[in-house]
C-alpha positions in Angstrom: -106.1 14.4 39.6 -104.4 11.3 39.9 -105.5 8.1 36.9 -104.8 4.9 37.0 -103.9 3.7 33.7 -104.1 0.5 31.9 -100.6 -0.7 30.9 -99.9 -4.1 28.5 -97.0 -6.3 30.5 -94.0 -6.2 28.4 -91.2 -8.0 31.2 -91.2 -9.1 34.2 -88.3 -9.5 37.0 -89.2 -10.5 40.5 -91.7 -7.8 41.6 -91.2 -5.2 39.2 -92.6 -5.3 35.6 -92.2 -2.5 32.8 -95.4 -2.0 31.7 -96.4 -0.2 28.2 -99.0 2.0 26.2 -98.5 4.4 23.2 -94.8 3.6 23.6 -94.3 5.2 27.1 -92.7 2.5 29.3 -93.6 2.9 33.0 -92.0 0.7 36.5 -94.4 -1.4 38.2 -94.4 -2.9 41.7 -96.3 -5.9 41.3 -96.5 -6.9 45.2 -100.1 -5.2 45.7 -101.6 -8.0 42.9 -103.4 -10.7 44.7 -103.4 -12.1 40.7 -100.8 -14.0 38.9 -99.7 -11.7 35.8 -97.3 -13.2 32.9 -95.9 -11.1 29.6 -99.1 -9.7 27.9 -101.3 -8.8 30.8 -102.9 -5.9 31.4 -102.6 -4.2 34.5 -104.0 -0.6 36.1 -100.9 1.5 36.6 -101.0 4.0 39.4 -98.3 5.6 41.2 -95.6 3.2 40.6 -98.1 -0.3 41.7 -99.6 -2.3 39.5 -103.2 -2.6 41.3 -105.1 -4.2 39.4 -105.3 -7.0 36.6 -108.0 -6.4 33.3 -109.0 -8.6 30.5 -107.4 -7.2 27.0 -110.8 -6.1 26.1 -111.4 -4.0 28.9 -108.2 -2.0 28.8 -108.6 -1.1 25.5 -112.1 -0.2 26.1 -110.7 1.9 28.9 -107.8 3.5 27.1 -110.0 4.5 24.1 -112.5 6.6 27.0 -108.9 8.0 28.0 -107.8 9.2 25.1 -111.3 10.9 24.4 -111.5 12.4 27.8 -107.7 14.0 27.5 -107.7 15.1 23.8 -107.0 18.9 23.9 -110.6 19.3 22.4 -112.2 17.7 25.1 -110.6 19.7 27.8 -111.3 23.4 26.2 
């Protein structure tokens, strides 16, 4: 299964930007954006490409669904 996640912008140089969540830093090519992102952003995260940007609101949203769907209770 592959998931896109939602990552929080933490810095940026030329087209790559770490992203971050849960303390797990990820590389992220940020030249399939069509959107302008800056330090904070939320972005989807999905095999290395940042391919999507969210509102804070919505990620969180997201990533609360995620954790629910992966805890180990969920999946027995």
């Amino acid at each position: 299964m592959c998931v896109g996640v939602p990552m929080q912008i933490v810095s940026i140089e030329g087209d790559i930007a770490i992203a971050e969540i849960d303390g797990v830093k990820r590389e992220a090519s940020l030249m399939l954006l069509g959107d302008e992102v800056a330090l904070g952003d939320f972005v989807i995260v999905h095999a290395g490409f940042a391919i999507s940007k969210l509102d804070e609101q919505e990620a969180r949203e997201t990533l609360e669904l995620m954790r629910e769907a992966f805890t180990p209770e969920s999946m027995a």
